[in-house]
Structure formats: C-alpha cells, structure tokens
C-alpha atoms as an extended CHARMM CRD file, in Angstrom:
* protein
*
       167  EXT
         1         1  UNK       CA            -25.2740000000       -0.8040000000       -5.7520000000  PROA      1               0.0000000000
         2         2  UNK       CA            -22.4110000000       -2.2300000000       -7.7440000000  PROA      2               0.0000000000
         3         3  UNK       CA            -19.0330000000       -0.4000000000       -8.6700000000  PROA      3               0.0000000000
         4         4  UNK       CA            -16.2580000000       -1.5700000000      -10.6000000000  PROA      4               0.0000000000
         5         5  UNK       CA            -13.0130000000       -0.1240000000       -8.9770000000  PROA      5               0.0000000000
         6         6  UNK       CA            -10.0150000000       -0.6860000000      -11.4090000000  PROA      6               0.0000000000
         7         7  UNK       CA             -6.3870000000       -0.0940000000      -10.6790000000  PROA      7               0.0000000000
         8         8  UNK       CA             -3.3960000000       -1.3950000000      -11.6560000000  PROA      8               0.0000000000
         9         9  UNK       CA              0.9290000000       -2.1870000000      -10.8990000000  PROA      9               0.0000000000
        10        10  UNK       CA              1.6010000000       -2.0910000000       -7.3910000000  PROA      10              0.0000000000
        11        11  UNK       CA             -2.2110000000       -1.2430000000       -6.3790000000  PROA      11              0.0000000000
        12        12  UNK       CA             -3.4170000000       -4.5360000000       -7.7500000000  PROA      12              0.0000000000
        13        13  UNK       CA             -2.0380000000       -6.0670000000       -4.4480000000  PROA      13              0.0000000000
        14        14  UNK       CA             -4.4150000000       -4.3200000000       -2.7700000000  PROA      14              0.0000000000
        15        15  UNK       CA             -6.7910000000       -6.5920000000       -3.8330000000  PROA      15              0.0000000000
        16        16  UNK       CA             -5.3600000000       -9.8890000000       -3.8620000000  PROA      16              0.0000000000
        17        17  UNK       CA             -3.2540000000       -9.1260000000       -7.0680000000  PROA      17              0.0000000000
        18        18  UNK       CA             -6.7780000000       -8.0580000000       -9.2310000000  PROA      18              0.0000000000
        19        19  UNK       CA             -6.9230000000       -4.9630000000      -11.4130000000  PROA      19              0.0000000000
        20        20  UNK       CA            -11.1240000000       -4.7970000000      -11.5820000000  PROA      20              0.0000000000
        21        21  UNK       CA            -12.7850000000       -5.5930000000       -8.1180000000  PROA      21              0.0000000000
        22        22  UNK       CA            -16.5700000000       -4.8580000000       -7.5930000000  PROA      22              0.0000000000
        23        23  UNK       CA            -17.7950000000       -2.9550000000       -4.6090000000  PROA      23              0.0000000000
        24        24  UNK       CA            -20.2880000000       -1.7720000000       -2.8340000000  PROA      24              0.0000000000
        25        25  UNK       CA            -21.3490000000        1.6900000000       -1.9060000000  PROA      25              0.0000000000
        26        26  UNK       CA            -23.2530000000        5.3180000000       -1.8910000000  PROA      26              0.0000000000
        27        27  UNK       CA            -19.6680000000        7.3920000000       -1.4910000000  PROA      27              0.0000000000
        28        28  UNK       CA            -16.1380000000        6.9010000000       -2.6900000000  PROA      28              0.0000000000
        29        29  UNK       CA            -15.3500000000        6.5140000000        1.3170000000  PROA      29              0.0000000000
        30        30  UNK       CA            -17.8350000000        3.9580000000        1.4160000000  PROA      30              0.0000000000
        31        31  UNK       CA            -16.3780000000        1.7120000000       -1.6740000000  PROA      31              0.0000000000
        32        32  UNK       CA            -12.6510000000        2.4000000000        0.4510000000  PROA      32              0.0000000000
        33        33  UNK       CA            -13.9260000000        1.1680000000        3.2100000000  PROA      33              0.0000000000
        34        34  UNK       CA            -15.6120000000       -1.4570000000        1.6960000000  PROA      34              0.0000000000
        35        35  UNK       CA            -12.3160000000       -2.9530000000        0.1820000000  PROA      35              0.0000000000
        36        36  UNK       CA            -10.5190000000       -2.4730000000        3.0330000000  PROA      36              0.0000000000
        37        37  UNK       CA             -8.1950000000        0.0300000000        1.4280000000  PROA      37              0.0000000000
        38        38  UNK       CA             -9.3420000000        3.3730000000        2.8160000000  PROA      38              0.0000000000
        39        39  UNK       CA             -6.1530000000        3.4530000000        5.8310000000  PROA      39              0.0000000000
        40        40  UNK       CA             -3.7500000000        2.3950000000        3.1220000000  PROA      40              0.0000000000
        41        41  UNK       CA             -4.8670000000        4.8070000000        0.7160000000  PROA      41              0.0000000000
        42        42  UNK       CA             -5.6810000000        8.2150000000        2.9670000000  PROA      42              0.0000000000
        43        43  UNK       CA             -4.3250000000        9.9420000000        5.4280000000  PROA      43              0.0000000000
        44        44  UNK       CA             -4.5740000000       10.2960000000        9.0770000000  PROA      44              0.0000000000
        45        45  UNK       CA             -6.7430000000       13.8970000000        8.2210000000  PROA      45              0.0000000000
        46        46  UNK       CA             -9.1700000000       11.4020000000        6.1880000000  PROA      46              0.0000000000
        47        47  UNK       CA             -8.2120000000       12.9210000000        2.9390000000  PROA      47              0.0000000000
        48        48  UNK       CA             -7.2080000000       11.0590000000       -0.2120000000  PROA      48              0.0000000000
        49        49  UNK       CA             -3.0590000000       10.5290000000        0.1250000000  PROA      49              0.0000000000
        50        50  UNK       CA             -1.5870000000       13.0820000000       -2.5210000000  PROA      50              0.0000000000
        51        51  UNK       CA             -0.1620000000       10.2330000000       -4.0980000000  PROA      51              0.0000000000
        52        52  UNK       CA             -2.8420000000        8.6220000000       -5.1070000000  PROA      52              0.0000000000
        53        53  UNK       CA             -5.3040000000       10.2220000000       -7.5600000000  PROA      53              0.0000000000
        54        54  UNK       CA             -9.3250000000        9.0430000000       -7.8660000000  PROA      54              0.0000000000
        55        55  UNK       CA            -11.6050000000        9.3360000000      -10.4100000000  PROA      55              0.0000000000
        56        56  UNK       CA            -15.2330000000        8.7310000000      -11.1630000000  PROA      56              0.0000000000
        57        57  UNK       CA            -16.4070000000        7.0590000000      -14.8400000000  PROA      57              0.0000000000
        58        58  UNK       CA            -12.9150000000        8.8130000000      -15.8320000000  PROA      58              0.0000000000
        59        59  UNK       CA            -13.5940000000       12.3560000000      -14.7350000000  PROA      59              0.0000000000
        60        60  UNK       CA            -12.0980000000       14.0160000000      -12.7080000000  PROA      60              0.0000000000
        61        61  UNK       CA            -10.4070000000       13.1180000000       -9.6430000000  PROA      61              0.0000000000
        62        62  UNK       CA            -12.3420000000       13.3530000000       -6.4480000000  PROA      62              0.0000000000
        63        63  UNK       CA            -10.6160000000       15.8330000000       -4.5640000000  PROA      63              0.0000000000
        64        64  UNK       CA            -12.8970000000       18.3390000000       -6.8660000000  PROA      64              0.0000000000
        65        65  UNK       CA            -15.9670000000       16.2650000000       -6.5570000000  PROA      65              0.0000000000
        66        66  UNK       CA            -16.0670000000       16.0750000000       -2.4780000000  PROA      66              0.0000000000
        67        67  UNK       CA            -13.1140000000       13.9100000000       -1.6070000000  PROA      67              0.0000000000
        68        68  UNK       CA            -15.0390000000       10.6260000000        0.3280000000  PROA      68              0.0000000000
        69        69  UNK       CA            -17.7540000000       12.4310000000        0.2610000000  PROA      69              0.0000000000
        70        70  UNK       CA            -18.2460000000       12.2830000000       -3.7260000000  PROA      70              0.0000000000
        71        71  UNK       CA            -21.4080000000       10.2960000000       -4.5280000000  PROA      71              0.0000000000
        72        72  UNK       CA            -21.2440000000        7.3270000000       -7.0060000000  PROA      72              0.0000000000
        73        73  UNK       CA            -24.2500000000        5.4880000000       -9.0990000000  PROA      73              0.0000000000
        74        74  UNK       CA            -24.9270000000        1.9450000000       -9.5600000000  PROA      74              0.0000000000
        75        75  UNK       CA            -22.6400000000        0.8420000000      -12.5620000000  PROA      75              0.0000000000
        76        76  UNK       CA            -20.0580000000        3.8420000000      -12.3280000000  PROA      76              0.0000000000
        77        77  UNK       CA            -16.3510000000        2.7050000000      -12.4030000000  PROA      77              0.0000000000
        78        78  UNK       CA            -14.1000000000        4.2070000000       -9.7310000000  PROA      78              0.0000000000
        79        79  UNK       CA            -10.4610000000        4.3160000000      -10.8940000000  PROA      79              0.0000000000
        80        80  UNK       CA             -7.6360000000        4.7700000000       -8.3110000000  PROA      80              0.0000000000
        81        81  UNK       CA             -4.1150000000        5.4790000000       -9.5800000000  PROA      81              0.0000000000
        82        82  UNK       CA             -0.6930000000        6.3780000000       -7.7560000000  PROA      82              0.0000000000
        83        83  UNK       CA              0.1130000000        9.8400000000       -8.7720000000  PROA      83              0.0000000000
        84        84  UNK       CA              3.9160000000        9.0530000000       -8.6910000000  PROA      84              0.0000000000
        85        85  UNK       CA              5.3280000000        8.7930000000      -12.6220000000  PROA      85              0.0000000000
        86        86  UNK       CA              7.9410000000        6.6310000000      -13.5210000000  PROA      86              0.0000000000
        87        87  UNK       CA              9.9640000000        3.7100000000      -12.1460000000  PROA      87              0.0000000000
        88        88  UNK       CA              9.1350000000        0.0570000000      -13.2100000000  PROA      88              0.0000000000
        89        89  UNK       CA              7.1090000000       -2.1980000000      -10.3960000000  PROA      89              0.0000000000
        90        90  UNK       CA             10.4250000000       -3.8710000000       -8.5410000000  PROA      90              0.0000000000
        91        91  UNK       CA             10.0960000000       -7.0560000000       -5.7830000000  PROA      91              0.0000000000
        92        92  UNK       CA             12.4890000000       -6.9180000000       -2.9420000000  PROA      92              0.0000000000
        93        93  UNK       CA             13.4560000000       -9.2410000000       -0.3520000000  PROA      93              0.0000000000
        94        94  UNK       CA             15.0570000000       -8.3720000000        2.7190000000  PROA      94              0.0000000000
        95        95  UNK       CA             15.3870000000       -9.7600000000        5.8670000000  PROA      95              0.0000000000
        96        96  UNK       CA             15.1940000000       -7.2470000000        8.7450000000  PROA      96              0.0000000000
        97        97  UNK       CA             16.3780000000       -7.6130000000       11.6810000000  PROA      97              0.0000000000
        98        98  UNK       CA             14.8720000000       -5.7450000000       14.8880000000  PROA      98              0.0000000000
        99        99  UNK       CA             17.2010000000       -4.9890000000       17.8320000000  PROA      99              0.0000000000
       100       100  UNK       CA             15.2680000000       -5.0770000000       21.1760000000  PROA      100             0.0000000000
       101       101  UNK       CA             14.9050000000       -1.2800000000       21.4380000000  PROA      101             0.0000000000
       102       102  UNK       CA             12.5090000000       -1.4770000000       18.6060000000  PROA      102             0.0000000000
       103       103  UNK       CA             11.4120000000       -4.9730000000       18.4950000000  PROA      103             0.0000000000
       104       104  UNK       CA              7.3790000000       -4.1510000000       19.2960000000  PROA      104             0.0000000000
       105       105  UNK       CA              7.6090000000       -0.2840000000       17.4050000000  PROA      105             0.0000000000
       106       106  UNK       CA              5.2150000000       -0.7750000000       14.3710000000  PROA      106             0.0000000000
       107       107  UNK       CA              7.5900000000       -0.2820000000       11.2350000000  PROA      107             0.0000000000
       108       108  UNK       CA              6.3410000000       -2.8130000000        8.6620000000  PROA      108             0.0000000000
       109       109  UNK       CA              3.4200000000       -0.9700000000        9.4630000000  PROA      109             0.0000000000
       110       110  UNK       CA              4.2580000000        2.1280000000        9.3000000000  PROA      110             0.0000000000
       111       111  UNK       CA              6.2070000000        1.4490000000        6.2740000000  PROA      111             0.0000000000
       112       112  UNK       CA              2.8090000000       -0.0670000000        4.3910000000  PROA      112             0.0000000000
       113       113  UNK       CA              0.9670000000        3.4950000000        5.1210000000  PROA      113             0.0000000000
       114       114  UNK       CA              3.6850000000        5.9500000000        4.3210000000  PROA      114             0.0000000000
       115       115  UNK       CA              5.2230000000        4.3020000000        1.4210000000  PROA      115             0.0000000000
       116       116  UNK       CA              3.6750000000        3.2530000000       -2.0510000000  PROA      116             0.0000000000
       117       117  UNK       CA              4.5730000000       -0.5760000000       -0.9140000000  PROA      117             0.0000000000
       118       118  UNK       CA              2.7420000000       -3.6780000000       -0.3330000000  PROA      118             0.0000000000
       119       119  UNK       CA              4.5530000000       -5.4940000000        2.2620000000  PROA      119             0.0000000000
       120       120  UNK       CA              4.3980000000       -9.2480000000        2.6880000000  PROA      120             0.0000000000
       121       121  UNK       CA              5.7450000000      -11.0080000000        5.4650000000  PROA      121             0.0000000000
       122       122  UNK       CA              7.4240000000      -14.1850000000        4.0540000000  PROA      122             0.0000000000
       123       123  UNK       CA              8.8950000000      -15.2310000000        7.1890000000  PROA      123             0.0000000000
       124       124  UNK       CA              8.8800000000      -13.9700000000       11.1210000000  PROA      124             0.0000000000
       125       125  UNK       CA             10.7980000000      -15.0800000000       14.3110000000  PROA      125             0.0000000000
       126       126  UNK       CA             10.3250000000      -12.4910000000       17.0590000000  PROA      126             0.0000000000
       127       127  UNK       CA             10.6700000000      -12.4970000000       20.2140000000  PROA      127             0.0000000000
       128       128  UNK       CA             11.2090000000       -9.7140000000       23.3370000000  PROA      128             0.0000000000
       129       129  UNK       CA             14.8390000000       -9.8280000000       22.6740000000  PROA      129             0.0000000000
       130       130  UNK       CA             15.2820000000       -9.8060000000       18.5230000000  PROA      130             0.0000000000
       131       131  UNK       CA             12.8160000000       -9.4480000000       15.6740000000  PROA      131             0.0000000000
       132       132  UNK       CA             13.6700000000      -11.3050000000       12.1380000000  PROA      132             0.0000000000
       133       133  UNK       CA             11.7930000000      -10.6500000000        9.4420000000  PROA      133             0.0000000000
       134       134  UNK       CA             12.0590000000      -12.0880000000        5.7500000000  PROA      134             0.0000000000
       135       135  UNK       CA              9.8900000000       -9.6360000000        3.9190000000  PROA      135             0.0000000000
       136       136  UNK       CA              9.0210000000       -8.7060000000        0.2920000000  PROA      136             0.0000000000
       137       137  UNK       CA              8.6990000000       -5.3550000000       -0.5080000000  PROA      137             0.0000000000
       138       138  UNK       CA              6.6180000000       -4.4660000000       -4.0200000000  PROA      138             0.0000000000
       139       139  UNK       CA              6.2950000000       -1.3000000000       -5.5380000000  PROA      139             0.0000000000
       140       140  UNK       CA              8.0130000000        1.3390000000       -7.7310000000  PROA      140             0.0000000000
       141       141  UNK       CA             11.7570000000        1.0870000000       -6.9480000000  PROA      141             0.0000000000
       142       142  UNK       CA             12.2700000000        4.5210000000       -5.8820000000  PROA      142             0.0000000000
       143       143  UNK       CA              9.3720000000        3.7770000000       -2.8960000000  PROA      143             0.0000000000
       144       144  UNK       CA             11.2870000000        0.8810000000       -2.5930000000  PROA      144             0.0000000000
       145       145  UNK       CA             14.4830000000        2.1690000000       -1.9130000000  PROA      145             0.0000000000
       146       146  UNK       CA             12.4340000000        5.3640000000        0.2150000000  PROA      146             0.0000000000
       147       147  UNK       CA             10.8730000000        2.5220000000        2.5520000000  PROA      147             0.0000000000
       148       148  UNK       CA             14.3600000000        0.2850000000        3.5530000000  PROA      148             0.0000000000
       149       149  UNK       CA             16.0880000000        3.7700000000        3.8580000000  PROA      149             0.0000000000
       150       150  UNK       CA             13.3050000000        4.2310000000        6.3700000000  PROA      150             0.0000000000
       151       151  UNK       CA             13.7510000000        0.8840000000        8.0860000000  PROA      151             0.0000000000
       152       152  UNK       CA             17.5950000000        1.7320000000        8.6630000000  PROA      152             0.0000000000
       153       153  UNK       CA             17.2960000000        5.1030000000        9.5930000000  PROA      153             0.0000000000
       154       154  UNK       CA             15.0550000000        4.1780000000       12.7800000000  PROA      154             0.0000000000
       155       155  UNK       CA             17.3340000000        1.1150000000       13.6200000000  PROA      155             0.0000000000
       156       156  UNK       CA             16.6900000000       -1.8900000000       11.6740000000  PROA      156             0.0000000000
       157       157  UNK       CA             19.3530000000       -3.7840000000        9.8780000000  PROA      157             0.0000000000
       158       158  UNK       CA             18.2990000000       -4.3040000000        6.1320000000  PROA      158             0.0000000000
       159       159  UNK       CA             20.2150000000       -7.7950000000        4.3740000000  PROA      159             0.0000000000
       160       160  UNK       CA             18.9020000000       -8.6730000000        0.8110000000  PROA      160             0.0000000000
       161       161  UNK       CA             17.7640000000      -12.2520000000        0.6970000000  PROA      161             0.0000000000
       162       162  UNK       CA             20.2070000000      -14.1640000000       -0.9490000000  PROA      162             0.0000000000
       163       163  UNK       CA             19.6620000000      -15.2520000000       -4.9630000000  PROA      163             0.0000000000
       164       164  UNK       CA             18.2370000000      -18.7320000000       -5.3690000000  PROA      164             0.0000000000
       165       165  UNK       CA             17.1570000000      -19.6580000000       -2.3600000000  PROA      165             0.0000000000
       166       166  UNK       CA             14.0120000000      -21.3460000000       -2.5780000000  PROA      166             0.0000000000
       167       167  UNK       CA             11.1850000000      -20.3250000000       -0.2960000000  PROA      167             0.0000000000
C-alpha cells in the first residue's frame, strides 16, 4: 500500500533532506515506523509529540482520528508538520566538549528527541577521559538556542565553530 508522507523545513532531514517520501503501511504508526521516524517524532507514552501535528489527505490531525492507530488507504498523503510557529530554519555549529563526568551520558541524543533539531555529527574524538564533538545543529532558532542551553546546563561546554573554516 503506498503513501506519500510530505513535510517540510527542518523535518525534511528526517528523510535525507526530501519533502515527499513514499511509505508503506495499514496505520499512521506503521508509516512512522516504517521511515524510521516514529522515536523522533513521539513520545516515550507512544503518543504523537505535541509539537508535531499529523494529518490524513489534509484533514484533520490524527490525534482525533486514533493517534497511530488511525487507518490510512492506498494513495492517501500523510502530512506531518511541527506545530511550533515562527522562527526561520537556522544551521549551527558548535563544538562540544564533554568533561569525563558526562563523557558516555547520551546528550546528542537526548537533545535529537526533546528538541525540534536534527543533529549531525561533523566531527568526534572521545575517549574515557574527554568527549569533542563538532556538531551541526538545524532547526528553528529558538529550538536551537533551547537545545545548546540544554547541553550547558547538564555540563557541556558549547564553542561556535569558527567562520570560514573549511570542513
């Protein structure tokens, strides 16, 4: 059963940079699982994240139509938007550093679920002692800003990349 599942700014990343992917499945929390996307997208309860918002053939949003449970048809088009308004798409690079205390805690990670970011590991050295990471952050500059506030406030050191260097 083919489904077109369209999104678009930040989302695109989550499939390789594409707006319109095709997918496969009976259930909205089959197509997420299908793509891949269904831990980045809801939550640890298995509900859709409140900021994102899902439709069906551009009805209404899933939450009122079963949540994953909401049954889609062979040429429907499944829509999935972030709920967030405003802020233009930013790209950040940082380089984080990770003392040893937290050197093997999961907060790139973590930072990818909670935040409306894709995160993209440009460069890594890590090691038991110190963690150094030169990572791009994408998203709206607000979640942004929310996810290297994050970062510092569980111990990381956040530098910006500096301009013109060529990667």
């Amino acid at each position: 059963m083919a489904i077109t599942v369209r999104t678009g700014g930040a989302l695109a990343r989550l499939f390789g940079g594409e707006k319109e992917v095709q997918a496969e499945g009976a259930t909205i929390g089959e197509i997420l699982d299908n793509l891949d996307v269904k831990g980045r997208l809801c939550g640890d309860d298995g509900a859709v994240r409140r900021h994102f918002n899902i439709h069906i053939n551009d009805g209404e949003d899933v939450r009122l139509l079963g949540g994953l449970d909401a049954p889609v048809s062979d040429g429907d088009t499944v829509t999935i938007l972030s709920a967030i308004a405003g802020g233009a798409e930013v790209s950040r690079k940082v380089w984080m550093t990770f003392p040893r205390e937290i050197v093997e805690e999961p907060v790139i990670w973590k930072i990818g679920r909670d935040f409306e970011v894709v995160t993209n590991i440009r460069q890594a050295s890590v090691s038991r002692e110190v963690g150094i990471v030169g990572l791009e952050l994408i998203g709206e500059e607000d979640e942004v800003r929310k996810a290297i506030e994050y970062a510092i406030s569980v111990g990381v050191s956040v530098e910006p990349v500096e301009l013109g260097v060529v990667e």
